[in-house]
C-alpha positions in Angstrom: 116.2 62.7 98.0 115.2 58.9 98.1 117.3 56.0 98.7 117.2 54.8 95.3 117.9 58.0 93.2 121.2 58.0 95.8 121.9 54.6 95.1 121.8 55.5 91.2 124.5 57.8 91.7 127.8 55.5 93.0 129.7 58.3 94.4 127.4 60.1 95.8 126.2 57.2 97.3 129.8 56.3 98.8 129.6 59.6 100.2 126.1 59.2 102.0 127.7 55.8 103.6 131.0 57.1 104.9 129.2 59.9 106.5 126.5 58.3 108.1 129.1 55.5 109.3 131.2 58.3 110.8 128.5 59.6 112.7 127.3 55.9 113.7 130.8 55.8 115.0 131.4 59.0 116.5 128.0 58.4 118.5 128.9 54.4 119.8 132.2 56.0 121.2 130.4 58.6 123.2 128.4 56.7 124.5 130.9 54.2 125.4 132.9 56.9 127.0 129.9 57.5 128.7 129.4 53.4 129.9 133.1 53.5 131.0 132.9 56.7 132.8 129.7 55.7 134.8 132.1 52.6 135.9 134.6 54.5 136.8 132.3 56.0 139.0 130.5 53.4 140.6 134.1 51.9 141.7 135.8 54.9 143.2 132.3 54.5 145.3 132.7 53.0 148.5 130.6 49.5 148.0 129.8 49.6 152.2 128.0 52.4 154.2 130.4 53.1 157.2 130.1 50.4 159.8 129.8 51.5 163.3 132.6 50.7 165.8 131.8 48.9 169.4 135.1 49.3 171.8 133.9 45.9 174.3 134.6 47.4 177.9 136.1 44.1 179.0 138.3 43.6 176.8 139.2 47.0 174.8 138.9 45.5 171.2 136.8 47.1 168.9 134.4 45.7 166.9 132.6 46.7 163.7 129.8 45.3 162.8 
């Protein structure tokens, strides 16, 4: 059915809109949930690969660099 012979017909029309504004809606939270999940991720990442530990034979203090 075209655009226009929907638009004719007011409730039917209302009905189109609410339907695809639900689905528009129900898609931009996934995908949020998605955006917020990837986050989540990336921060319970450690942000440095292990350092490596020097003990200085001198002086016993350990280093990492």
């Amino acid at each position: 059915m075209a655009w226009e012979d929907l638009a004719r017909d007011g409730p039917r029309w209302r009905s189109a809109v609410r339907e695809g504004v639900t689905l528009f809606e129900k898609e931009r939270r996934r995908k949020a949930e998605e955006k917020r999940q990837r986050h989540k991720e990336r921060d319970a990442a450690p942000a440095l690969p292990q350092l490596a530990s020097y003990t200085c034979p001198f002086c016993g203090k350990v280093c990492v660099s």
